[in-house]
NUSE-464381 format. One record per atom (N, C-alpha, C, O, CB): z, y, x; residue in one letter; residue number from 1; atom name. Coordinates in nm, 2 decimals. Last residue first. Glycine has a CB too. Layout:
BEGIN
> z | y | x | residuo | num | atomo
> Z | Y | X | a | NUM | CA
...
//
This chain:
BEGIN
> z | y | x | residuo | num | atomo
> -4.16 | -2.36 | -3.05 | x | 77 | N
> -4.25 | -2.45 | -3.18 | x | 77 | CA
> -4.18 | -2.36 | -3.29 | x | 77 | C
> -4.21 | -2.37 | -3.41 | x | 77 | O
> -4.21 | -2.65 | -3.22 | x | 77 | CB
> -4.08 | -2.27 | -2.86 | x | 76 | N
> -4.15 | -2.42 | -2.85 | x | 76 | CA
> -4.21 | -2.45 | -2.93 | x | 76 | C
> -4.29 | -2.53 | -2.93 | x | 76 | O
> -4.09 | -2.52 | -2.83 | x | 76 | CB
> -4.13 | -1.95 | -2.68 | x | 75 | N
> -4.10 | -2.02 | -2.82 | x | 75 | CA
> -4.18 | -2.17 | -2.82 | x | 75 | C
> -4.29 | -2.19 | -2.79 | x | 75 | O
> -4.17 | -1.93 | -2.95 | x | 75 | CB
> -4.31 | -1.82 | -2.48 | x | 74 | N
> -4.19 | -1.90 | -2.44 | x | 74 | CA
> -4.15 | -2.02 | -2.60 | x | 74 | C
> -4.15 | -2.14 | -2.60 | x | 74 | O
> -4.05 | -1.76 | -2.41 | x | 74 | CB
> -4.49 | -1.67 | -2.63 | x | 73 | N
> -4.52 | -1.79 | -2.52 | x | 73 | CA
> -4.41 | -1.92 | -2.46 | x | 73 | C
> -4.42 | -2.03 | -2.43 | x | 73 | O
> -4.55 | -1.70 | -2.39 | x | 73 | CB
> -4.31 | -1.50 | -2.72 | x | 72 | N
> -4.38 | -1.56 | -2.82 | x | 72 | CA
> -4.41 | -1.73 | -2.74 | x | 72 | C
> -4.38 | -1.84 | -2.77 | x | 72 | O
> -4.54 | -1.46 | -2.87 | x | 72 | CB
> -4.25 | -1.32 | -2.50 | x | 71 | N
> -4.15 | -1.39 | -2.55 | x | 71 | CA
> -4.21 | -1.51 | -2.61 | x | 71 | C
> -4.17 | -1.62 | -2.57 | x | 71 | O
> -4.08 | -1.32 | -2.63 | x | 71 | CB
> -4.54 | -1.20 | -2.50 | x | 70 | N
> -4.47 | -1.31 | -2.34 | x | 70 | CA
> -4.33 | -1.42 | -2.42 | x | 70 | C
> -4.32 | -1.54 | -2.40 | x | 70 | O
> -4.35 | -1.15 | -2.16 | x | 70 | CB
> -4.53 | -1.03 | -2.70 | x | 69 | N
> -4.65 | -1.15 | -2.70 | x | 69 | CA
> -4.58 | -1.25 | -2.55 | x | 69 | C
> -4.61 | -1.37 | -2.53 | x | 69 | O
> -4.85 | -1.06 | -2.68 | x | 69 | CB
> -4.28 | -0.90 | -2.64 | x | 68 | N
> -4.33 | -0.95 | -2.73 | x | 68 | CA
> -4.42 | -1.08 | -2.70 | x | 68 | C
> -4.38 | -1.19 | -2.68 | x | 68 | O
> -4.38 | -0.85 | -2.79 | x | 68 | CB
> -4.40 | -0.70 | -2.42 | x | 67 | N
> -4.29 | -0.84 | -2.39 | x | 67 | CA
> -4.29 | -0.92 | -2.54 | x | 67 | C
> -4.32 | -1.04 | -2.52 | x | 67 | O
> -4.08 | -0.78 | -2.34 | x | 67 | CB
> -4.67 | -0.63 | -2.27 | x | 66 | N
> -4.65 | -0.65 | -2.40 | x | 66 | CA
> -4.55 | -0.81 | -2.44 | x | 66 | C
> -4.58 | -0.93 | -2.46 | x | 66 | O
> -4.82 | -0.64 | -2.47 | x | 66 | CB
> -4.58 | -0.52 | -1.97 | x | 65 | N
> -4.69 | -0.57 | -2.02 | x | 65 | CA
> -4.60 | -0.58 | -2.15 | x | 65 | C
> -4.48 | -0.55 | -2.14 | x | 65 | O
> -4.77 | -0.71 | -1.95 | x | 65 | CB
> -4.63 | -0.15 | -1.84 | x | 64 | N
> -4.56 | -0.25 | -1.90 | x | 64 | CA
> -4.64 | -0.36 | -1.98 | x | 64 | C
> -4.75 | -0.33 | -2.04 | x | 64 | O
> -4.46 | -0.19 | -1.99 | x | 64 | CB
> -4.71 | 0.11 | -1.85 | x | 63 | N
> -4.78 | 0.02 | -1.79 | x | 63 | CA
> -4.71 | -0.10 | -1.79 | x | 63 | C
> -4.75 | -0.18 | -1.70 | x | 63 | O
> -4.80 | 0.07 | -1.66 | x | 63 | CB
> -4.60 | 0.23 | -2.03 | x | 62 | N
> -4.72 | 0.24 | -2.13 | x | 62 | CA
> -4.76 | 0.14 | -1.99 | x | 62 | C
> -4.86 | 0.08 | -2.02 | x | 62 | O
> -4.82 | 0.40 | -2.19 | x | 62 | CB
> -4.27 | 0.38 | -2.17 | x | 61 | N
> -4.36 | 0.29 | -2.07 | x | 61 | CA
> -4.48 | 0.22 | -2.12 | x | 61 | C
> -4.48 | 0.17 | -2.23 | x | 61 | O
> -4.27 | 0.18 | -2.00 | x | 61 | CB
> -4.08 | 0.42 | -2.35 | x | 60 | N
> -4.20 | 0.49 | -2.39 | x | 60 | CA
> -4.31 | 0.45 | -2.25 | x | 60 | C
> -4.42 | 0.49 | -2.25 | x | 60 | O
> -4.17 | 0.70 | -2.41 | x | 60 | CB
> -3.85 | 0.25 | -2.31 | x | 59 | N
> -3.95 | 0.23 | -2.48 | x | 59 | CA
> -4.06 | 0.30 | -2.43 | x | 59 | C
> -4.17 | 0.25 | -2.47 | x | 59 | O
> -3.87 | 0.33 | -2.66 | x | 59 | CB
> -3.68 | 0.24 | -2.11 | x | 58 | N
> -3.83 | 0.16 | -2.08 | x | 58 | CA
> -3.93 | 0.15 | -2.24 | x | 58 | C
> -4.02 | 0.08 | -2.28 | x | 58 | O
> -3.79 | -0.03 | -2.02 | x | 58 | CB
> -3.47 | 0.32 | -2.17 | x | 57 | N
> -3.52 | 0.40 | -2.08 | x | 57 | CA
> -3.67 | 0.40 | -2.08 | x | 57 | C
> -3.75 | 0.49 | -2.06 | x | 57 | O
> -3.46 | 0.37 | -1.95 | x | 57 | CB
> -3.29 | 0.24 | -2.48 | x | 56 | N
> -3.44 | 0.26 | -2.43 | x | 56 | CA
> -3.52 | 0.36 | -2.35 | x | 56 | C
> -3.59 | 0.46 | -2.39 | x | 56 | O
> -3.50 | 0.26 | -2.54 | x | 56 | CB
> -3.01 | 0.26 | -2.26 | x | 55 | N
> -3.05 | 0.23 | -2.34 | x | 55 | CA
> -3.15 | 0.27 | -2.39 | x | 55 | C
> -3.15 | 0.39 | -2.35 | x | 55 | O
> -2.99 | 0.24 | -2.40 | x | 55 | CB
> -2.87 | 0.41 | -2.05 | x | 54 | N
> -2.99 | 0.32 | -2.00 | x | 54 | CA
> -3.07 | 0.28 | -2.12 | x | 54 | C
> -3.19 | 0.27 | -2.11 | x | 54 | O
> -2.93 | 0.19 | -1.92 | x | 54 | CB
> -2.71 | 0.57 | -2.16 | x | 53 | N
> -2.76 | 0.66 | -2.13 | x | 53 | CA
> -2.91 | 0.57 | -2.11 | x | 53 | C
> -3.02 | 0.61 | -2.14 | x | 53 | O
> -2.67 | 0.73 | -2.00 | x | 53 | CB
> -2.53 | 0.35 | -2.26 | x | 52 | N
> -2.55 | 0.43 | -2.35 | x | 52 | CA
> -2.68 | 0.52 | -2.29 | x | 52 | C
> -2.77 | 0.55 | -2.37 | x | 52 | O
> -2.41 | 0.50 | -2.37 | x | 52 | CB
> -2.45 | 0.27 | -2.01 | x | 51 | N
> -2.50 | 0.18 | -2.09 | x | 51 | CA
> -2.58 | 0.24 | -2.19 | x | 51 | C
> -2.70 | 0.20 | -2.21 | x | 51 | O
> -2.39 | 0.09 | -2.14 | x | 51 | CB
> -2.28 | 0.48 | -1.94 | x | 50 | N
> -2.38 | 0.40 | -1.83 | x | 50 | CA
> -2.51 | 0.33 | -1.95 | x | 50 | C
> -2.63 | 0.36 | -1.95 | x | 50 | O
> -2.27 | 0.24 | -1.73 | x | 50 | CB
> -2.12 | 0.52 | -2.12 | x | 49 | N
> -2.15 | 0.58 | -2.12 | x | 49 | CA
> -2.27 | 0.61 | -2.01 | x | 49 | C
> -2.34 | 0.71 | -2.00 | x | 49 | O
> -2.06 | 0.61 | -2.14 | x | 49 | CB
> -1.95 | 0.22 | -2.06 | x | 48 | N
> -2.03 | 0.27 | -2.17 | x | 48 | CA
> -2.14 | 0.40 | -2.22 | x | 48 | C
> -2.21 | 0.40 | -2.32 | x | 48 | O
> -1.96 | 0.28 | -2.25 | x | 48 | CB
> -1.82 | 0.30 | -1.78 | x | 47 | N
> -1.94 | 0.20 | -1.81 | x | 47 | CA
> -2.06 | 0.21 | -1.96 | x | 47 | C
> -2.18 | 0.20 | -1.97 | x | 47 | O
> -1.86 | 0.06 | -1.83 | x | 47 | CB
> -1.69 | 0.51 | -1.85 | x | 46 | N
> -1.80 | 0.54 | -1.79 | x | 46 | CA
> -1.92 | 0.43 | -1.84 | x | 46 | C
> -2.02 | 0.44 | -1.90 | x | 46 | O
> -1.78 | 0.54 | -1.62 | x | 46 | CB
> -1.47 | 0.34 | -2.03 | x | 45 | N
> -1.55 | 0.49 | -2.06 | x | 45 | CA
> -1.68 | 0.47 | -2.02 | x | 45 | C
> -1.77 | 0.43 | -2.09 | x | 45 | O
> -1.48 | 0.62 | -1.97 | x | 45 | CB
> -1.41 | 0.20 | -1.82 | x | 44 | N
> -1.47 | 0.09 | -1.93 | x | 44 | CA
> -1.52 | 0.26 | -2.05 | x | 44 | C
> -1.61 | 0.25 | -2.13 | x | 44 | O
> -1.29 | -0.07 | -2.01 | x | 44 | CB
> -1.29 | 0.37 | -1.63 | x | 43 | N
> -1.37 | 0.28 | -1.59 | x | 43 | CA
> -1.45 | 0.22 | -1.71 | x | 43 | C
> -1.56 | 0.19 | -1.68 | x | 43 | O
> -1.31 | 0.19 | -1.52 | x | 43 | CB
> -1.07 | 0.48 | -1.80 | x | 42 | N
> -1.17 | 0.57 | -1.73 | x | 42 | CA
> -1.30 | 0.51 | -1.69 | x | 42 | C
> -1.41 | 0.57 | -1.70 | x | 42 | O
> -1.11 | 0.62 | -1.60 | x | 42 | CB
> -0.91 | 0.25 | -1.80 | x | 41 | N
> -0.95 | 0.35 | -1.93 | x | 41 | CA
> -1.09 | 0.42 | -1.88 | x | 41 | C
> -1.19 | 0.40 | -1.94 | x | 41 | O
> -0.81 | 0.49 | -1.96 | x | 41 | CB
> -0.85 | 0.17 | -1.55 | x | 40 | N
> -0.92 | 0.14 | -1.67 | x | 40 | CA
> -0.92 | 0.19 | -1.75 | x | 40 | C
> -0.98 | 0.11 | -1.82 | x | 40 | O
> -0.90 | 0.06 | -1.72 | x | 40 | CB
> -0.69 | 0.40 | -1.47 | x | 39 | N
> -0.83 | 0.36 | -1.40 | x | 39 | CA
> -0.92 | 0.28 | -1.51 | x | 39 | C
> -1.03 | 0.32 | -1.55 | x | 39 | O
> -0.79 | 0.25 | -1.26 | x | 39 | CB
> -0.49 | 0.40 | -1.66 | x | 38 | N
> -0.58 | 0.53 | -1.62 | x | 38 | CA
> -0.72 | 0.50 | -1.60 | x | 38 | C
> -0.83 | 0.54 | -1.65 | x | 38 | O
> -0.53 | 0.60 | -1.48 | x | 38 | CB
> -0.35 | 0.20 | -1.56 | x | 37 | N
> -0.45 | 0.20 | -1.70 | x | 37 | CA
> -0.52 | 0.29 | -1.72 | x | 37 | C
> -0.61 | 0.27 | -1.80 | x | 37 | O
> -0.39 | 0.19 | -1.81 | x | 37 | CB
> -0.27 | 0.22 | -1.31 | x | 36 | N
> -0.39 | 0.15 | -1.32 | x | 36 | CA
> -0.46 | 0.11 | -1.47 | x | 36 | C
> -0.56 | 0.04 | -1.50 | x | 36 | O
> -0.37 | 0.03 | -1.24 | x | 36 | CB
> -0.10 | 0.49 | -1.36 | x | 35 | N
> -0.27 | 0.49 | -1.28 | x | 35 | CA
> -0.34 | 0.34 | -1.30 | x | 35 | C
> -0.46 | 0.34 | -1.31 | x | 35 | O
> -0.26 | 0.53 | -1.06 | x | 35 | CB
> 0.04 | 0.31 | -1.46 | x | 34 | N
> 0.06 | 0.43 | -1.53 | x | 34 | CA
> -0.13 | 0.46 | -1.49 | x | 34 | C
> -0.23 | 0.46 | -1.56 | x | 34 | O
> 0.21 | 0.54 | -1.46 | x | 34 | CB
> 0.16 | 0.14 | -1.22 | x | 33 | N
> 0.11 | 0.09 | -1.35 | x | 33 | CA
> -0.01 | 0.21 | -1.44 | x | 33 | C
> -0.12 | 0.17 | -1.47 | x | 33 | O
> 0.26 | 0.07 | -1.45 | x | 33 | CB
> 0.26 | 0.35 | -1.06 | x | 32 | N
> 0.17 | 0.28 | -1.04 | x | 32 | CA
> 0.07 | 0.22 | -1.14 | x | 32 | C
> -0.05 | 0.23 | -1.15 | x | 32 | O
> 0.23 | 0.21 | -0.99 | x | 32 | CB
> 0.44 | 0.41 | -1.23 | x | 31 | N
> 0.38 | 0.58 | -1.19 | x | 31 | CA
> 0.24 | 0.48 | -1.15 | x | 31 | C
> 0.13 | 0.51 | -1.19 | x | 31 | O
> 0.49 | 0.71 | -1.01 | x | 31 | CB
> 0.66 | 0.22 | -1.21 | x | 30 | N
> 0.60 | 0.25 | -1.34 | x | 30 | CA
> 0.42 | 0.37 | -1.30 | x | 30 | C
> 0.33 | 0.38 | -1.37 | x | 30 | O
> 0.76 | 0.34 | -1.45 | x | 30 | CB
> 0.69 | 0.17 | -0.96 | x | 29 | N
> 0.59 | 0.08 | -1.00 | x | 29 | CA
> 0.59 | 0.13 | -1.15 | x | 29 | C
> 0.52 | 0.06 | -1.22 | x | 29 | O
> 0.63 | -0.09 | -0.97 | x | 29 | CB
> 0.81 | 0.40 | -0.90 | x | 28 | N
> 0.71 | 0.39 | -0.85 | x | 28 | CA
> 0.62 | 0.26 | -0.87 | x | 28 | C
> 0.52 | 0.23 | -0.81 | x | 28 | O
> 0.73 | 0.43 | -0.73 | x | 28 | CB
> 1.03 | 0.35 | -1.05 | x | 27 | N
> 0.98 | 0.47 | -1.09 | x | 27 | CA
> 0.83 | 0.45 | -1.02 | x | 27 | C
> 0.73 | 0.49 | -1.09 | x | 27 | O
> 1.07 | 0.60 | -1.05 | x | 27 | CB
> 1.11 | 0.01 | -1.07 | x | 26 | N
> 1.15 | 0.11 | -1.03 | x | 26 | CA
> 1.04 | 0.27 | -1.06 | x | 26 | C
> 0.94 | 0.23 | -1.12 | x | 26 | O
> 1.17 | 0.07 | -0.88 | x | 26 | CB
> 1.26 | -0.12 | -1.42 | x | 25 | N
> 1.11 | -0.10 | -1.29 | x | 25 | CA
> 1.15 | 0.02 | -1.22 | x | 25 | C
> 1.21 | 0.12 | -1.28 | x | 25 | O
> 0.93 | -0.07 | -1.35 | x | 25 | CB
> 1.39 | -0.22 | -1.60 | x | 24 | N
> 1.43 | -0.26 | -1.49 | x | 24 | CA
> 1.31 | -0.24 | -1.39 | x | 24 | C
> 1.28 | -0.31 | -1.30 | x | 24 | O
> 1.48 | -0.40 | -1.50 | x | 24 | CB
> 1.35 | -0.08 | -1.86 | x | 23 | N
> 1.25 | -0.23 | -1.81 | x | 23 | CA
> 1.33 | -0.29 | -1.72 | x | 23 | C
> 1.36 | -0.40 | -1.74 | x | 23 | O
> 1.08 | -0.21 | -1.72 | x | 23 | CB
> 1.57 | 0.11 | -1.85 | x | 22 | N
> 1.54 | 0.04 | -2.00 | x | 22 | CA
> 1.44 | -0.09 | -1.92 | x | 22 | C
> 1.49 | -0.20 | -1.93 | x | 22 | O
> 1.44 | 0.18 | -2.16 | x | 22 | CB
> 1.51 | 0.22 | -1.60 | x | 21 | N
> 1.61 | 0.16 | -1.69 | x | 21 | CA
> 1.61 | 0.08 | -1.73 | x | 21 | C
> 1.64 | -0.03 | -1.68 | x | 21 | O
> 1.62 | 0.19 | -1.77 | x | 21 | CB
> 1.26 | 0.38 | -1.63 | x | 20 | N
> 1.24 | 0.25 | -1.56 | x | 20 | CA
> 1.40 | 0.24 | -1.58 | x | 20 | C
> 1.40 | 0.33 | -1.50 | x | 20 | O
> 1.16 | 0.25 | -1.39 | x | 20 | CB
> 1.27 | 0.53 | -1.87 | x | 19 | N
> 1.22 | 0.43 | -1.89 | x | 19 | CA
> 1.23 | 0.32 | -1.76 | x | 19 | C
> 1.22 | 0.20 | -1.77 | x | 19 | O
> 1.10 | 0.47 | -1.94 | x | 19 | CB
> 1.46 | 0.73 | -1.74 | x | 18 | N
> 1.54 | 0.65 | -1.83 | x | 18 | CA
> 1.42 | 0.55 | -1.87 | x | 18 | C
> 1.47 | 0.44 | -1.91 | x | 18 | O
> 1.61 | 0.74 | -1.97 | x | 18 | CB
> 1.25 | 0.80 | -1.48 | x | 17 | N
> 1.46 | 0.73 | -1.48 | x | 17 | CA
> 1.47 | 0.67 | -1.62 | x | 17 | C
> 1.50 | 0.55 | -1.63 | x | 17 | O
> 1.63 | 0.90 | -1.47 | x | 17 | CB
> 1.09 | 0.92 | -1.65 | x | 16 | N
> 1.10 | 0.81 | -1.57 | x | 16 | CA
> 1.20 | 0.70 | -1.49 | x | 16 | C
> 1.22 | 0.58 | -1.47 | x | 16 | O
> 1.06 | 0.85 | -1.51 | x | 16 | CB
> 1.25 | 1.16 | -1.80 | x | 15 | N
> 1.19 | 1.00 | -1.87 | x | 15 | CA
> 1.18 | 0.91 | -1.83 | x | 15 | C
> 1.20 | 0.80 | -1.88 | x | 15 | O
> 1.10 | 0.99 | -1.91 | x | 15 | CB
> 1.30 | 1.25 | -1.53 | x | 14 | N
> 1.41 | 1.21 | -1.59 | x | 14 | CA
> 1.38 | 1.09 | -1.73 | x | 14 | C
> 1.44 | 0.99 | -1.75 | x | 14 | O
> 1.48 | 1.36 | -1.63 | x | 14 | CB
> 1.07 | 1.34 | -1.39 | x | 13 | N
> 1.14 | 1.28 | -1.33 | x | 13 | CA
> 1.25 | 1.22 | -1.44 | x | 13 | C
> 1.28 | 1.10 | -1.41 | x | 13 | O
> 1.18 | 1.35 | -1.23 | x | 13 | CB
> 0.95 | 1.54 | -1.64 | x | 12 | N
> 0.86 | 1.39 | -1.61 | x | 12 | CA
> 0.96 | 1.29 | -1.53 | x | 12 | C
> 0.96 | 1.18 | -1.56 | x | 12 | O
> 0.70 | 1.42 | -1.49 | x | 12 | CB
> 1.13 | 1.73 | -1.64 | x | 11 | N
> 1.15 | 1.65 | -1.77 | x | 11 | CA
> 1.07 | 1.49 | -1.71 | x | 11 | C
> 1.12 | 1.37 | -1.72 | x | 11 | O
> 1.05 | 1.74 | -1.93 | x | 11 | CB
> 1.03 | 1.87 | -1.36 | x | 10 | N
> 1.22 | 1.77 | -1.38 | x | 10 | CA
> 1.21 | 1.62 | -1.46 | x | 10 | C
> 1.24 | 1.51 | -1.43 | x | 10 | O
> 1.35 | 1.87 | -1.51 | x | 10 | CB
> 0.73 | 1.70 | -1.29 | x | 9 | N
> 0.83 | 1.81 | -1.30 | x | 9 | CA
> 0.97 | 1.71 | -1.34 | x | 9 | C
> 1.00 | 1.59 | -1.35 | x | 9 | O
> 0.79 | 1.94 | -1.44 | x | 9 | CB
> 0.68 | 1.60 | -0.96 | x | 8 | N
> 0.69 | 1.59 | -1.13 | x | 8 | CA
> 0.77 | 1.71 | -1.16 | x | 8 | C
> 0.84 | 1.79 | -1.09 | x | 8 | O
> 0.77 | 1.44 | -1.21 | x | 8 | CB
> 0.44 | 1.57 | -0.68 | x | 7 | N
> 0.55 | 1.61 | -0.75 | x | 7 | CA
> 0.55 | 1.59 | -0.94 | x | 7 | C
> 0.45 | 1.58 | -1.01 | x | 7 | O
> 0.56 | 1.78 | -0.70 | x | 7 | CB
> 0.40 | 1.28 | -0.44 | x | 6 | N
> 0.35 | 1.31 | -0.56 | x | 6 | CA
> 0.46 | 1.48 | -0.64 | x | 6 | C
> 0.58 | 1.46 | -0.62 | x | 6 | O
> 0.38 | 1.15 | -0.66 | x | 6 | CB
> 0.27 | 1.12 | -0.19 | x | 5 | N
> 0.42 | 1.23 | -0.23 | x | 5 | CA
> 0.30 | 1.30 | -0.28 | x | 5 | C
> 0.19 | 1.35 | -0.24 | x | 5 | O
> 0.56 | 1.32 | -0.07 | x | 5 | CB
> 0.22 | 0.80 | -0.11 | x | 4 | N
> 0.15 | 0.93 | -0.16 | x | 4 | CA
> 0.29 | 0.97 | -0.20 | x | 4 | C
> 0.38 | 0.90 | -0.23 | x | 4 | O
> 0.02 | 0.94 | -0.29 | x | 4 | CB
> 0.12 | 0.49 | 0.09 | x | 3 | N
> 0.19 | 0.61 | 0.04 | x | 3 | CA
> 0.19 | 0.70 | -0.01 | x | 3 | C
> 0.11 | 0.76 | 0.06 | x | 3 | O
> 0.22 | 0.66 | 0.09 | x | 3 | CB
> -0.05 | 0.22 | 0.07 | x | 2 | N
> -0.08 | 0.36 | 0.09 | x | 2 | CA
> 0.04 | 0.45 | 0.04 | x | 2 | C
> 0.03 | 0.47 | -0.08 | x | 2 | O
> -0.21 | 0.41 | 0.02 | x | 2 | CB
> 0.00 | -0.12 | 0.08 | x | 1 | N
> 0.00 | 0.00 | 0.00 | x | 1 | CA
> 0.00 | 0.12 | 0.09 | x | 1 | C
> 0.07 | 0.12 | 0.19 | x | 1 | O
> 0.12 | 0.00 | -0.10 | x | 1 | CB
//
């Protein structure tokens, strides 16, 4: 792990005292936790908004062959 000196304010230091308490976690594995739902949150955002952007990039492509009639080819019967 990497070190970081973070500041809170008071109120943020003192919820964190009474929730790592109440679990039995120390403040820096709550503060930890805390960022890795962050990260996911943030991460599964972008991705959709990845996805969203890619979505018919290739509709108006005119040198493309005609996937349709290729799919058809595939079909057994």
């Amino acid at each position: 792990m990497i070190r970081t000196q973070i500041y809170l304010t008071e109120d943020q230091r003192n919820e964190l005292a009474i929730i790592g308490k109440s679990f039995g976690k120390k403040q820096s594995e709550l503060i930890r936790e805390a960022i890795d739902r962050l990260i996911d949150q943030v991460g599964k955002n972008h991705r959709e908004v990845v996805l969203r952007e890619a979505a018919g990039i290739w509709r108006n492509r005119k040198d493309l062959p005609d996937f349709k009639s290729l799919r058809s080819e595939w079909n057994r019967g």
